[in-house]
C-alpha positions in Angstrom: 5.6 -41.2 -25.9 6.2 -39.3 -29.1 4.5 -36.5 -27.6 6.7 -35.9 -24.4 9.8 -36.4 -27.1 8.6 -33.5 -29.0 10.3 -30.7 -26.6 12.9 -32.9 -25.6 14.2 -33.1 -28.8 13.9 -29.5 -29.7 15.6 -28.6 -26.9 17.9 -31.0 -28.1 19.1 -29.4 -30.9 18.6 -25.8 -30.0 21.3 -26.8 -27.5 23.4 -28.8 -29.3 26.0 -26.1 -30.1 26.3 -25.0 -26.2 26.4 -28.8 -24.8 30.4 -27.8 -24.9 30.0 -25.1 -23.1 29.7 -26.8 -19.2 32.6 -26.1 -16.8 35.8 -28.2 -18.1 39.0 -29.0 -15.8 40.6 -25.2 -15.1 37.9 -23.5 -16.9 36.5 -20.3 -14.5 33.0 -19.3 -16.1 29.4 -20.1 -14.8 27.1 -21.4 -17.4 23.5 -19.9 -16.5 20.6 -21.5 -18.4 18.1 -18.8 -18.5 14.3 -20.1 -19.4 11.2 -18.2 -20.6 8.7 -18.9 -20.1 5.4 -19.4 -22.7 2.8 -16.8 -20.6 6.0 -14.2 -20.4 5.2 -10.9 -22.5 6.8 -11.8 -26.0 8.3 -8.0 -27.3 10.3 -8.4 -23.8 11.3 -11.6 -23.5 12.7 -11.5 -27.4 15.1 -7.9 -26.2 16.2 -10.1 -23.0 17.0 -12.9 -25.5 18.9 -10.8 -28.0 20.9 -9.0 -25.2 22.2 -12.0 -22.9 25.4 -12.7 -23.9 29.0 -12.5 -21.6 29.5 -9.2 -22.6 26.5 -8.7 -20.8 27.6 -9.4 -17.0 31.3 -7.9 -17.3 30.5 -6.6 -14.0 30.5 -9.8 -12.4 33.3 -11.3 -10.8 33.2 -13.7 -12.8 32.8 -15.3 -16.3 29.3 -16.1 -17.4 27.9 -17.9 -20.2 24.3 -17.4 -20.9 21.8 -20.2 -22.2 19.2 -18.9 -23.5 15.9 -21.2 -23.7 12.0 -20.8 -24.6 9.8 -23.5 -23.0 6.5 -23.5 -25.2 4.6 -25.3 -22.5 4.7 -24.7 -19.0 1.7 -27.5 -17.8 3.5 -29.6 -15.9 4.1 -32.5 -18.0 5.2 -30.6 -20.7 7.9 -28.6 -18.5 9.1 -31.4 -16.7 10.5 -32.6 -19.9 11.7 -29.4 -21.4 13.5 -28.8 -17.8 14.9 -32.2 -18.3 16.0 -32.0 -21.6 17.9 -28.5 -21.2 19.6 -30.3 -18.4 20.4 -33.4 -20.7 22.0 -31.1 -23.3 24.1 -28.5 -21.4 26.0 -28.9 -18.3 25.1 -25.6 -16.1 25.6 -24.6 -12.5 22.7 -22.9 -12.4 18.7 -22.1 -14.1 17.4 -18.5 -13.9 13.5 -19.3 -15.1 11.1 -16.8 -15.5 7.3 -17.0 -16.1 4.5 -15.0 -14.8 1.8 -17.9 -14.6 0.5 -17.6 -11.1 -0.1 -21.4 -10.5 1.5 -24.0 -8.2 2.0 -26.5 -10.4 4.9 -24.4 -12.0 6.7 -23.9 -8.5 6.2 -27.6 -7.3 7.4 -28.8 -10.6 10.7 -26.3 -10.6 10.8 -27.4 -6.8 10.9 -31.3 -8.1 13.3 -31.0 -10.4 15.9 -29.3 -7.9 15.8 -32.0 -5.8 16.5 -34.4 -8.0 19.4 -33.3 -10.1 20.2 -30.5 -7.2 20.5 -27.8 -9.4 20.0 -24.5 -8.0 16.5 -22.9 -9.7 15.9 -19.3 -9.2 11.8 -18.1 -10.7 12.7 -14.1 -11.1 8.9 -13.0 -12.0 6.8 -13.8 -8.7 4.4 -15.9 -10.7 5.7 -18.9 -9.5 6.2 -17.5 -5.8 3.1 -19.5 -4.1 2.5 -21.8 -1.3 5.1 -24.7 -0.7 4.7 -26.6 2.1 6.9 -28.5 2.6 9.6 -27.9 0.1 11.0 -31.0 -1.6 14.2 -32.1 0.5 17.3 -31.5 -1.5 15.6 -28.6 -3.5 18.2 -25.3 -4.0 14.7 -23.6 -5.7 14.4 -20.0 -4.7 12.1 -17.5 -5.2 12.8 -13.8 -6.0 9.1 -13.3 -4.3 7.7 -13.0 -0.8 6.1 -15.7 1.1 2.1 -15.8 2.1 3.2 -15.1 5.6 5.1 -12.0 4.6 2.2 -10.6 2.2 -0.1 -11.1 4.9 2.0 -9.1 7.8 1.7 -6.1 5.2 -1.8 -6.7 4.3 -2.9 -5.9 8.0 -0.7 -3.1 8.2 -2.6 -1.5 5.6 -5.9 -2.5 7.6 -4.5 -1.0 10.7 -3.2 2.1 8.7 -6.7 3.0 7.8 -8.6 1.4 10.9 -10.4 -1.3 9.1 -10.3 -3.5 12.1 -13.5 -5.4 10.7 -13.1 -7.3 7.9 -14.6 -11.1 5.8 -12.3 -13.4 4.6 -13.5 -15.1 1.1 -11.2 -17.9 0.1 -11.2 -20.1 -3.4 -10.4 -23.7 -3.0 -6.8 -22.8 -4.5 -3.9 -25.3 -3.0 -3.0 -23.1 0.2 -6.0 -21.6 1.3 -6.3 -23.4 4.3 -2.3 -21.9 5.3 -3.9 -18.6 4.4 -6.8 -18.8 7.1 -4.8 -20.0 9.6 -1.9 -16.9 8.6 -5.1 -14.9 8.8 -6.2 -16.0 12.3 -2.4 -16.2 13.6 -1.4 -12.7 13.1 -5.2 -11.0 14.4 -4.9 -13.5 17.8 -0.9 -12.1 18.2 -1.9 -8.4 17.6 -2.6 -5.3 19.7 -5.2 -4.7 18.0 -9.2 -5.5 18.4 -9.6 -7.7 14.8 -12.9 -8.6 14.4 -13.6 -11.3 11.7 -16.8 -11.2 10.6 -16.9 -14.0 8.4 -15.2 -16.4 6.7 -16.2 -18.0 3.2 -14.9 -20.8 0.9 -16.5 -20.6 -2.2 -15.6 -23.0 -5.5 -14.9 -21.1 -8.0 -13.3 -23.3 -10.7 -15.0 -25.4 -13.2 -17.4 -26.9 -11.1 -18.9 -23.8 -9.1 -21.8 -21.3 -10.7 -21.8 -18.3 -11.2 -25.4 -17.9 -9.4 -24.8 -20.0 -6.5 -21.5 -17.8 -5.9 -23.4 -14.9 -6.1 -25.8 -16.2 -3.8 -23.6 -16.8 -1.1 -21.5 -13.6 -1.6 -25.1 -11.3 -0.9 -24.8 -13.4 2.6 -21.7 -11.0 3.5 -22.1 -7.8 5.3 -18.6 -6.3 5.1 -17.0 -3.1 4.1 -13.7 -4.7 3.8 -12.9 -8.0 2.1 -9.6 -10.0 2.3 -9.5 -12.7 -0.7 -7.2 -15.7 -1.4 -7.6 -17.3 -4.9 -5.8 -17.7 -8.3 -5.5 -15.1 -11.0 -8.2 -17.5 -13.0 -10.2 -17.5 -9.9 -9.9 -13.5 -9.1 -11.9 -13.3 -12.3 -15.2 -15.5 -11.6 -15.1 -14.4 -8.2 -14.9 -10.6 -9.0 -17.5 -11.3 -11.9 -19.8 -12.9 -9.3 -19.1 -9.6 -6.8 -20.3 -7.0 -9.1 -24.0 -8.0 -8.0 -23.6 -6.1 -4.9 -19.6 -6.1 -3.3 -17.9 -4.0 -5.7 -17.9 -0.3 -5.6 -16.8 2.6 -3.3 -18.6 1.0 -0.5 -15.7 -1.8 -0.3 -12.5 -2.3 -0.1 -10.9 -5.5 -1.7 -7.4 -6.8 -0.5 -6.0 -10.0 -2.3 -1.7 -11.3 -2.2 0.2 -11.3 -5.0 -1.3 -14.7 -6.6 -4.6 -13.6 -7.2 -3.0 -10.9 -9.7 -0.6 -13.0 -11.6 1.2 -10.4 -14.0 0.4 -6.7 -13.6 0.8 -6.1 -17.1 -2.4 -6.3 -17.9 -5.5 -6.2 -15.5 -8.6 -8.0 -16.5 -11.9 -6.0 -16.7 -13.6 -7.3 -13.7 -10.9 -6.6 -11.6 -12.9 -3.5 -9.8 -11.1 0.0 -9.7 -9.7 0.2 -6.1 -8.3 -3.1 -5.6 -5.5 -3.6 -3.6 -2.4 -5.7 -3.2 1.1 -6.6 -2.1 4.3 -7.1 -4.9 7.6 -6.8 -4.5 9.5 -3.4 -5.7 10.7 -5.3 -8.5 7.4 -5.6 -9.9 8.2 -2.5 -12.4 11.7 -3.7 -13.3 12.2 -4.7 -17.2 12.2 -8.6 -17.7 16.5 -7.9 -18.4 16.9 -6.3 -15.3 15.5 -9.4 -13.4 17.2 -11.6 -15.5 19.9 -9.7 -14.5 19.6 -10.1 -10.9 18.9 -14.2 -11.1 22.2 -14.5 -13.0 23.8 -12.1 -10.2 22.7 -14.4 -7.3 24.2 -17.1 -9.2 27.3 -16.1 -10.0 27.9 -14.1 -7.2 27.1 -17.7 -5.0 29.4 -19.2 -7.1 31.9 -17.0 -6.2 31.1 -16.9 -2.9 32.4 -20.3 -3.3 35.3 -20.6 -5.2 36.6 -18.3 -2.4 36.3 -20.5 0.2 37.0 -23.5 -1.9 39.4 -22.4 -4.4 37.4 -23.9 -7.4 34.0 -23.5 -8.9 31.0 -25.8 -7.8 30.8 -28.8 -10.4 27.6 -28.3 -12.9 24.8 -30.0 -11.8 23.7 -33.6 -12.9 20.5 -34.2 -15.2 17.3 -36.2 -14.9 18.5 -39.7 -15.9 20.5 -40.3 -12.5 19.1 -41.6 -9.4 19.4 -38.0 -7.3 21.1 -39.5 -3.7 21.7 -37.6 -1.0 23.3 -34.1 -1.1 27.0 -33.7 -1.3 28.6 -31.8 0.8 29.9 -29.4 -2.2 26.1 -28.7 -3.3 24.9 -28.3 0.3 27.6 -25.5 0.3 27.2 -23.8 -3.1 23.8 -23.3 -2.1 24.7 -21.9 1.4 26.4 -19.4 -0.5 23.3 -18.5 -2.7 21.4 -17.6 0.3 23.6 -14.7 1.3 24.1 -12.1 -1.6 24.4 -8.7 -1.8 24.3 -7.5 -5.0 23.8 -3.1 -6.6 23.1 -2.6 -2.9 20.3 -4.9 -2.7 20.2 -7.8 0.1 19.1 -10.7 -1.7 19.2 -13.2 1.3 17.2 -16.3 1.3 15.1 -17.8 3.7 15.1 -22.2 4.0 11.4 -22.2 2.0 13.3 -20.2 -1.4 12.2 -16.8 -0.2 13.2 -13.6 0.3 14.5 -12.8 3.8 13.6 -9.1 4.0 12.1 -7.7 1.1 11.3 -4.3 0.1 7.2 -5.0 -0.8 5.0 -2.5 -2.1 1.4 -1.6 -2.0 -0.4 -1.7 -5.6 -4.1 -0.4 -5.9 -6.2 -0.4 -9.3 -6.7 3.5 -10.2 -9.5 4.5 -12.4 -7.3 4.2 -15.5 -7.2 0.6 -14.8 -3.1 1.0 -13.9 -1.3 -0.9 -11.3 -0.5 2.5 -9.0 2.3 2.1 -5.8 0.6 3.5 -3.1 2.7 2.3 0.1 6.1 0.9 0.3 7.4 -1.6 3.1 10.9 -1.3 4.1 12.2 -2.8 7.7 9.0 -3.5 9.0 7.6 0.2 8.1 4.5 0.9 6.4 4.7 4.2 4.4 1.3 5.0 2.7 0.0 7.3 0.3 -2.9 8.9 0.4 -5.6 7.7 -1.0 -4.5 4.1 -0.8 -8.0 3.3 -3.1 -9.2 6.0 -5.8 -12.5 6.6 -3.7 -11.7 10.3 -3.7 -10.6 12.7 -7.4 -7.9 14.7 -8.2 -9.1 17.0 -6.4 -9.3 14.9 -3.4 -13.3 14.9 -3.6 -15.2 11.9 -2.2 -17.3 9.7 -4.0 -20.8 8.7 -3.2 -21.0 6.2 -0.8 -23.1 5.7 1.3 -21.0 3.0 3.5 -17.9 5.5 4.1 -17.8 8.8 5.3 -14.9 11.9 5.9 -15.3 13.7 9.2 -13.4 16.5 9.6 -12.1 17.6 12.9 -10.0 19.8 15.3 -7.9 19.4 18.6 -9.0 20.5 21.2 -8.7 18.4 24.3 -9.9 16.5 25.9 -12.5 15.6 22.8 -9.7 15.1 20.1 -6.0 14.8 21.0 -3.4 14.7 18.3 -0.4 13.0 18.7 2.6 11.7 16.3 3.0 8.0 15.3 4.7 5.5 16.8 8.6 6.3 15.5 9.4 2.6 15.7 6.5 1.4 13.5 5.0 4.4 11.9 1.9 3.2 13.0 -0.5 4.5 15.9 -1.2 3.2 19.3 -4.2 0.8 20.3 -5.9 3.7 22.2 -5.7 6.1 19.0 -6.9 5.9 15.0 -5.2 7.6 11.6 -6.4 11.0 11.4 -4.5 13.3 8.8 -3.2 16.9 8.5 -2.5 18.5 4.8 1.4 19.6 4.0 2.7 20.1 1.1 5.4 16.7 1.3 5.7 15.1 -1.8 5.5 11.6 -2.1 8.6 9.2 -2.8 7.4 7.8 -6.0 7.1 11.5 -7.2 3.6 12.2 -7.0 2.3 14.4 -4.3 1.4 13.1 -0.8 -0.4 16.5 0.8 -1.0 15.0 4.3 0.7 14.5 7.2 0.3 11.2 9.0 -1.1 11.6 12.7 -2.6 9.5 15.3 -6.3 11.1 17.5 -7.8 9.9 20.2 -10.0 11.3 22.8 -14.1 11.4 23.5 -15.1 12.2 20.4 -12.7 9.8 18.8 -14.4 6.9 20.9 -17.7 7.7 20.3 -16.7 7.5 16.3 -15.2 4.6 16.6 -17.7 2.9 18.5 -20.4 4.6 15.7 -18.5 2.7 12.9 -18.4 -0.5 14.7 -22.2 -0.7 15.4 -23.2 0.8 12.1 -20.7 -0.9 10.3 -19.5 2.4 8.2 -15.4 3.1 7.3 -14.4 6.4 7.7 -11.2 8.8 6.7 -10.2 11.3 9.4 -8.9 14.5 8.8 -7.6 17.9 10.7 -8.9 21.3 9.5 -6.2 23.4 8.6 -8.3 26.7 7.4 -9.6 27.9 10.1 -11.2 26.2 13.3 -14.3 25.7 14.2 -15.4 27.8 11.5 -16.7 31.3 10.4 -17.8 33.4 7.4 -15.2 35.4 6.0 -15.8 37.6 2.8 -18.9 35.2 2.1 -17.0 32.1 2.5 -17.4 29.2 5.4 -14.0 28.2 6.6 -13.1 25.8 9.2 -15.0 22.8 10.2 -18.6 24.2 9.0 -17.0 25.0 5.9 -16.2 21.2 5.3 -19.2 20.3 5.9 -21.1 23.3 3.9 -19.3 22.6 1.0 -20.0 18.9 1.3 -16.1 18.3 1.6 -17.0 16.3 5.1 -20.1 14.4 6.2 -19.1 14.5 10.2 -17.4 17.1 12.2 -16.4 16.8 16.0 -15.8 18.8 18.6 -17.9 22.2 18.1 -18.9 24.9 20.0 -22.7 26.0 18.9 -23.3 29.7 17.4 -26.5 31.4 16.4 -24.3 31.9 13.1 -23.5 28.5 12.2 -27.1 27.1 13.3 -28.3 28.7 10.2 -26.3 25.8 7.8 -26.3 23.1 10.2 -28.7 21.0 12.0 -27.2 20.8 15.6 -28.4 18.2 18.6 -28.7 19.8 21.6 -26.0 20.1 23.7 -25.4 18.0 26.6 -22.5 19.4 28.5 -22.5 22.5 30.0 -20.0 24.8 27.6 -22.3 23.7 25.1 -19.7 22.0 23.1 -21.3 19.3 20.8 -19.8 15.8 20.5 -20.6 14.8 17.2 -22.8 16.2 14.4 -24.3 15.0 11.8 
């Protein structure tokens, strides 16, 4: 008993000064306890600390008074009666809490808590955005992340975007795996599109697994492209136990949000190339999301005192039996799921999450950075390319012998270009990605020299059809110097040039010359204009 006292009675008297400070008859400010967590980066969390004070949120409409608390414990014990003890000591309407440990217990326990004393939680870093099915009745917990289902919806855009229809799935035993399959299986059975799961693996990979039996079973998968659910702690023995033959430029690894925990720091086994889903607040400082939880408070609060002429009471502590709702809490928290606040829609969904969030795709560069590659917005998938550093600045492929470039032309009916769907940004069933080079830039800044564009056509089936039997990904490309190719001044331009100067491994749709059979190896013809389908 001593032991859960400990914190309590910290808390206790860190508090003591601010127990005043709850919302008194006539009184018109909203006290805000703001927790940090102990896995939160220190140097940030002690400027958050230093700053938070009512001067602070001026810009509110109303008046806020700050708490500012450090948990130094967040297993679940341990937090449960720091939580409890903060609540014991100040009256507050509300509990921003931010940690960046990516494990359930913290979410279930904030859940828990809300539904007892029916204080409104808000977790600001993601970490504690992860599977809760069902949420507690009663809880006002929210989440300033996205939910599986949402992650997942971007995660096979980004398949579709590069035509990586066949894919494994390799799952830990992580609470919500079983929710993750069946997302997996829901959204390929509703789709367009001709998914093809090749195999699905549940592998242990906590305490009780080993490392050699996980290796073992992972040499069992033949896939290019891997989707994995697991834990940050997880991520690590699973990508240690890949390196013996699944990591490299021959695959591709997509994994949500929970497998990275914080981006701050990627661990070393994480392989170059990996790739996953955030929110766009995933490069915001720790104050500007502290920021934005005490915004969606307050901003509900007044949402409320509008419609009710007074603030919401302050919510009740752990030593009371928690009841039913009343009708004033049930209405405070109405109000927390509809705010707009800086121009940002911060509407909330019944599970805690975020309605429509702006997500972004991350990927592991080789400077072993957290790089934005793609940005979802309205149900639109914008990519840059590369969306995996297989290719160098200069936009040269790696070795590998399990991906190839083909470069090609139009010229129908063998390839037809056309523009993406407008809607979607995305290309029809009948068609595959295929790239032209421009000179756009990018929206993050860096340069995006490509224009997006859907082919189709014979020579586009027969490729398609290759990869599928051979089991190869590819990247598609237009020429844009030159056509089929010729020597000018000494130099191969065109499609024989991309393939001369080993820019290209394929190249479709060519006409045969006595001239460009002494560089390339043709097969014969077998239509009359002796146009070639496909060579090698």
């Amino acid at each position: 008993m001593g032991g859960a006292l400990g914190p309590a009675l910290l808390l206790t008297s860190l508090l003591g000064a601010w127990a005043g400070l709850g919302l008194g008859p006539g009184e018109q400010a909203v006290t805000v306890a703001v927790v940090f967590g102990s896995s939160g980066p220190p140097q940030a969390q002690a400027q958050a600390r230093t700053r938070l004070t009512p001067q602070s949120f001026l810009d509110l409409p109303l008046e806020i008074q700050p708490l500012t608390v450090g948990v130094n414990n967040t297993n679940p014990s341990s937090l449960l009666t720091q939580i409890c003890a903060l609540l014991g000591a100040a009256r507050v309407h509300g509990i921003v809490f931010e940690d960046n440990v990516g494990t359930e217990a913290v979410a279930q326990i904030l859940d828990f808590i809300s539904s007892q004393t029916h204080v409104p939680i808000l977790s600001i870093s993601g970490g504690s955005a992860v599977v809760l099915t069902p949420k507690e009745p009663g809880s006002a917990f929210l989440q300033l992340g996205v939910s599986l289902e949402q992650q997942l919806q971007v995660l096979f855009k980004v398949l579709e975007e590069y035509d990586w229809s066949a894919f494994a799935v390799i799952t830990s035993l992580h609470p919500g795996h079983a929710l993750f399959l069946e997302g997996v299986r829901a959204v390929a059975d509703a789709s367009y599109l001709s998914w093809r799961l090749l195999d699905v693996l549940t592998l242990e990979l906590g305490p009780g697994g080993t490392r050699a039996h996980t290796q073992r079973l992972l040499r069992q998968i033949d896939a290019p492209v891997l989707v994995a659910y697991c834990s940050r702690e997880e991520a690590e023995v699973l990508f240690e136990a890949a390196h013996a033959g699944l990591v490299g430029p021959g695959h591709v690894w997509l994994v949500p949000s929970l497998a990275l925990g914080s981006t701050d720091a990627p661990p070393a086994v994480f392989p170059v190339g990996l790739i996953s889903v955030v929110t766009e607040s995933w490069r915001l400082s720790l104050r500007q999301k502290v920021r934005d939880g005490v915004a969606i408070l307050a901003l509900g609060a007044h949402g409320y005192r509008r419609q009710h002429g007074a603030l919401p009471a302050p919510a009740g502590d752990c030593r009371g039996h928690p009841g039913p709702v009343s009708p004033a809490r049930e209405a405070f928290h109405r109000h927390l799921l509809n705010v707009t606040w800086e121009g940002r829609d911060f509407s909330f969904s019944p599970g805690g999450y975020l309605v429509q969030p702006t997500m972004v795709v991350i990927a592991l560069n080789r400077h072993r950075l957290w790089e934005m590659v793609g940005r979802w917005d309205h149900g639109v998938l914008h990519m840059k390319y590369p969306v995996w550093p297989r290719y160098s600045a200069s936009l040269q492929p790696v070795v590998d012998s399990r991906h190839l470039t083909v470069a090609t032309l139009e010229e129908r009916p063998f390839v037809i270009v056309e523009s993406p769907d407008p809607a979607t940004g995305g290309c029809v069933p009948n068609t595959v990605p295929c790239r032209r080079q421009s000179n756009h830039t990018f929206s993050s800044g860096d340069t995006a020299p490509y224009t997006k564009l859907c082919c189709k056509g014979f020579c586009i089936d027969i490729l398609k059809k290759l990869a599928k039997v051979v089991k190869f990904s590819y990247d598609l490309y237009l020429v844009t110097n030159g056509k089929h190719g010729k020597r000018v001044r000494g130099v191969w331009n065109g499609m024989i040039g991309e393939v001369y100067y080993k820019r290209a491994d394929m190249i479709g749709s060519l006409t045969i010359n006595e001239e460009r059979s002494e560089i390339v190896d043709f097969f014969g013809a077998f239509v009359e204009t002796g146009i070639s389908v496909m060579v090698a």
